[in-house]
C-alpha positions in Angstrom: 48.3 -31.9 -40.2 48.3 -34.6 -37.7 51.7 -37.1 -37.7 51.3 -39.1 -35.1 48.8 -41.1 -33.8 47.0 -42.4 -30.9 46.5 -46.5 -31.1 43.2 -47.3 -29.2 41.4 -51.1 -29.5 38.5 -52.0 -27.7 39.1 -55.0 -25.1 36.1 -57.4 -24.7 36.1 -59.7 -21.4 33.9 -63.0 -22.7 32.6 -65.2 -20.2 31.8 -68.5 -22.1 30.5 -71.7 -20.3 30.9 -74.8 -23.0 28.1 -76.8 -23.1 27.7 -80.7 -23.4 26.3 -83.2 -25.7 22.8 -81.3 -24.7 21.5 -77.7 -24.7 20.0 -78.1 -21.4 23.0 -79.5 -19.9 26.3 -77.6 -18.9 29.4 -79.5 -17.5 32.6 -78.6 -17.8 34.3 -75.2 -16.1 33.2 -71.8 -17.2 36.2 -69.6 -19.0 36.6 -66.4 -19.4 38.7 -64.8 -22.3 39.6 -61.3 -23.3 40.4 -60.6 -27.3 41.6 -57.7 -28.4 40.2 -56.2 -31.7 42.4 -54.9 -34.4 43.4 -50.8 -34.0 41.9 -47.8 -34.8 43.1 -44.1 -35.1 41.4 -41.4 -34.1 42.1 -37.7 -33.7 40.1 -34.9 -31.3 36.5 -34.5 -32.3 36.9 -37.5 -35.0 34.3 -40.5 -35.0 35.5 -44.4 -36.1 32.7 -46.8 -36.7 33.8 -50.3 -38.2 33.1 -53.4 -39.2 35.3 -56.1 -38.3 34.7 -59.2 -40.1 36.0 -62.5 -38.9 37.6 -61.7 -35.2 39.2 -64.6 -33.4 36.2 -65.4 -31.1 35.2 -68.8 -30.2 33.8 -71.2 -32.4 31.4 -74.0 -32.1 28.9 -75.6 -29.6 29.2 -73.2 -26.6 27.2 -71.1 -24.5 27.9 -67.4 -23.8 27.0 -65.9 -20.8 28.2 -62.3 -21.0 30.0 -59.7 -22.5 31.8 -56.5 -21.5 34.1 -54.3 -23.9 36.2 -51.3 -23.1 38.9 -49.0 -24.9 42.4 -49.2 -23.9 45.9 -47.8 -25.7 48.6 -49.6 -27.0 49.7 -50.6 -23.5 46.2 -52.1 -23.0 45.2 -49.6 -20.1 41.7 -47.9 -20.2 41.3 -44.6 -22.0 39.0 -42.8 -19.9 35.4 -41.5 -20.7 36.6 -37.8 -21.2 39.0 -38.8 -24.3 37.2 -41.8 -25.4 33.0 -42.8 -26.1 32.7 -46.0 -26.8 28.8 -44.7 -28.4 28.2 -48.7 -29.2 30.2 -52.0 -29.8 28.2 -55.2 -31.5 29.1 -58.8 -31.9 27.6 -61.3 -33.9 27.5 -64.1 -35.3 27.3 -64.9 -38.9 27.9 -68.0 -41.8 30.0 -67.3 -44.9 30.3 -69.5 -48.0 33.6 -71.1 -48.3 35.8 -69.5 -50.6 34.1 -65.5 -50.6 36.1 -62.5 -49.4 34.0 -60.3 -47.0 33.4 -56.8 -47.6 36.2 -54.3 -46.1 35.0 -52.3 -42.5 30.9 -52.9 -43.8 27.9 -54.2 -42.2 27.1 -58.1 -43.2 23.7 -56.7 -43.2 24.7 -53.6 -45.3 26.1 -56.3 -48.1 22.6 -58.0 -47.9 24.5 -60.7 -49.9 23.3 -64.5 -49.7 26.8 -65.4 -49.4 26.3 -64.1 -45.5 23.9 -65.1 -43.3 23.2 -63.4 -40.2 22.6 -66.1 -37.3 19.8 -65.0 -35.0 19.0 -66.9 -31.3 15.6 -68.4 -31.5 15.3 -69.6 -28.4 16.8 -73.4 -29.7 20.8 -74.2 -30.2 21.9 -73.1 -33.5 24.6 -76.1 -34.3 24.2 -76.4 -37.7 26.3 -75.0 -40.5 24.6 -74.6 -43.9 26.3 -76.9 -46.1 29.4 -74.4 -48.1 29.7 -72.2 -45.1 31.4 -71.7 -42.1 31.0 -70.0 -38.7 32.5 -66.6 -38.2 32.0 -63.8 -35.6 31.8 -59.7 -36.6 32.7 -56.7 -34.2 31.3 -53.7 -34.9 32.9 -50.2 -32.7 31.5 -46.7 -32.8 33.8 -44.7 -31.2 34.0 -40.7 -30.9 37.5 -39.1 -29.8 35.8 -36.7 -26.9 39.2 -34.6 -26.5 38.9 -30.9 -27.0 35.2 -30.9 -28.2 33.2 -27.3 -28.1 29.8 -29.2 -26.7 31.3 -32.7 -25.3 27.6 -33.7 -24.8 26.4 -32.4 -28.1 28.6 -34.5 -29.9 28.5 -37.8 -28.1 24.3 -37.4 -28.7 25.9 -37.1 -32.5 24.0 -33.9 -32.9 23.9 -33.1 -36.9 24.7 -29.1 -36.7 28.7 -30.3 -34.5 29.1 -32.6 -37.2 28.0 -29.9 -40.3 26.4 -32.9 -41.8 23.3 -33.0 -44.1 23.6 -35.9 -46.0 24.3 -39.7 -44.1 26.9 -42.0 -45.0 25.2 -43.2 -48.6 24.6 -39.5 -49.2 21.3 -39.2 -48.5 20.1 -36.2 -47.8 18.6 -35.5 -44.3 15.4 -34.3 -43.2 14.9 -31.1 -41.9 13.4 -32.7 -38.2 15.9 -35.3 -38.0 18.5 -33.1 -35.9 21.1 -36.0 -34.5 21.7 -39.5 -34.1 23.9 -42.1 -36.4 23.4 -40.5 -39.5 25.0 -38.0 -38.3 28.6 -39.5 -36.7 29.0 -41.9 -39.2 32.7 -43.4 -39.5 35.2 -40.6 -40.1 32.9 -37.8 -39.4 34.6 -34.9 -37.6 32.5 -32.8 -34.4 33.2 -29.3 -33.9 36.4 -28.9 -31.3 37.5 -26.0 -29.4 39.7 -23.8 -31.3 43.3 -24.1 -31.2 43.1 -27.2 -29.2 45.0 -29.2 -32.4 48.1 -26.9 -31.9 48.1 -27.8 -28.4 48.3 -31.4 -28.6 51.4 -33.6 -28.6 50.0 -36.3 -30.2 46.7 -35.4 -31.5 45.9 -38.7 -33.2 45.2 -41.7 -30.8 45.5 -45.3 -31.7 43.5 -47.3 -29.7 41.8 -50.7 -29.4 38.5 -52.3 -28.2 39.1 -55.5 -25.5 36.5 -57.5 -25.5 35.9 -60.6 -23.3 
């Protein structure tokens, strides 16, 4: 049984240039931020994916230029590839009506409630708020813990047969020709590790974060 964890985040480096009065004019200075997402555990061969709703990104009329993300430990240094995946992170935008609790580490789109609305780029400056809403940003991480693992490759491709899964996350069953990909490392999946290798940790559980900037 594990005890101790490993605290991992994902850091995000944004670079934002702030736009005028007009979409087609910048002034002011470009700035770029880093935010660091709340924690997550994870343990050898163990998958996290998440949905953080309302993350301390910047609000408003601004333009965004790019976007990098990383994992890093509690002392906010990079885990490296052969501990960590970072399989996908996603940030987006959304509206939610005033006064309307958002669902716990799910998909906005999974709710497929009216109370959130998704806010796509159309190519014009999205500036308005629907009346009874406000602005909010999500961060999704999926993460697999790549320490120990009997077929590293295998189980970052989220091969089905590592994980022992048949059904997906809503318990679905799976096809017989669908033989990996996220259905299979859903959040809090487990891929198959090398035996013994649990024993031979001294911290088998990881806490980490995702920086993003």
């Amino acid at each position: 049984m594990w005890h101790r964890g490993w605290l991992w985040s994902l850091a995000i480096l944004l670079l934002a240039a702030l736009s005028a009065e007009s979409s087609q004019t910048l002034t002011g200075k470009e700035k770029s931020v880093v935010f660091l997402s709340p924690e997550f555990v994870l343990g050898p061969g163990s998958v996290v994916n998440r949905y953080y709703q309302n993350v301390n990104l910047p609000r408003g009329h601004i333009a965004l230029k790019n976007f990098n993300a990383e994992v890093v430990d509690e002392a906010r240094l990079p885990v490296p590839l052969q501990e960590t995946y970072l399989h996908h992170w996603v940030i987006e935008r959304y509206y939610q009506r005033k006064g309307v609790e958002a669902p716990e580490y799910s998909s906005i789109k999974e709710a497929r409630n009216p109370e959130f609305i998704t806010v796509r780029n159309s190519g014009i400056c999205q500036n308005e708020i629907p009346d009874g809403y406000e602005e909010k940003w999500l961060l999704n991480i999926h993460a697999i813990d790549t320490r120990g693992m009997e077929d590293r490759l295998g189980c970052t491709e989220c091969r089905c047969d590592l994980y022992n899964v048949t059904k997906d996350e809503y318990g679905d069953p799976l096809s017989s020709d669908y033989k990996g990909g996220l259905r299979c490392c859903y959040d809090k999946t487990q891929c198959r590790i090398k035996n013994g290798f649990e024993r031979r940790q001294e911290k088998p559980l990881r806490e980490i974060y995702s920086e993003v900037g």
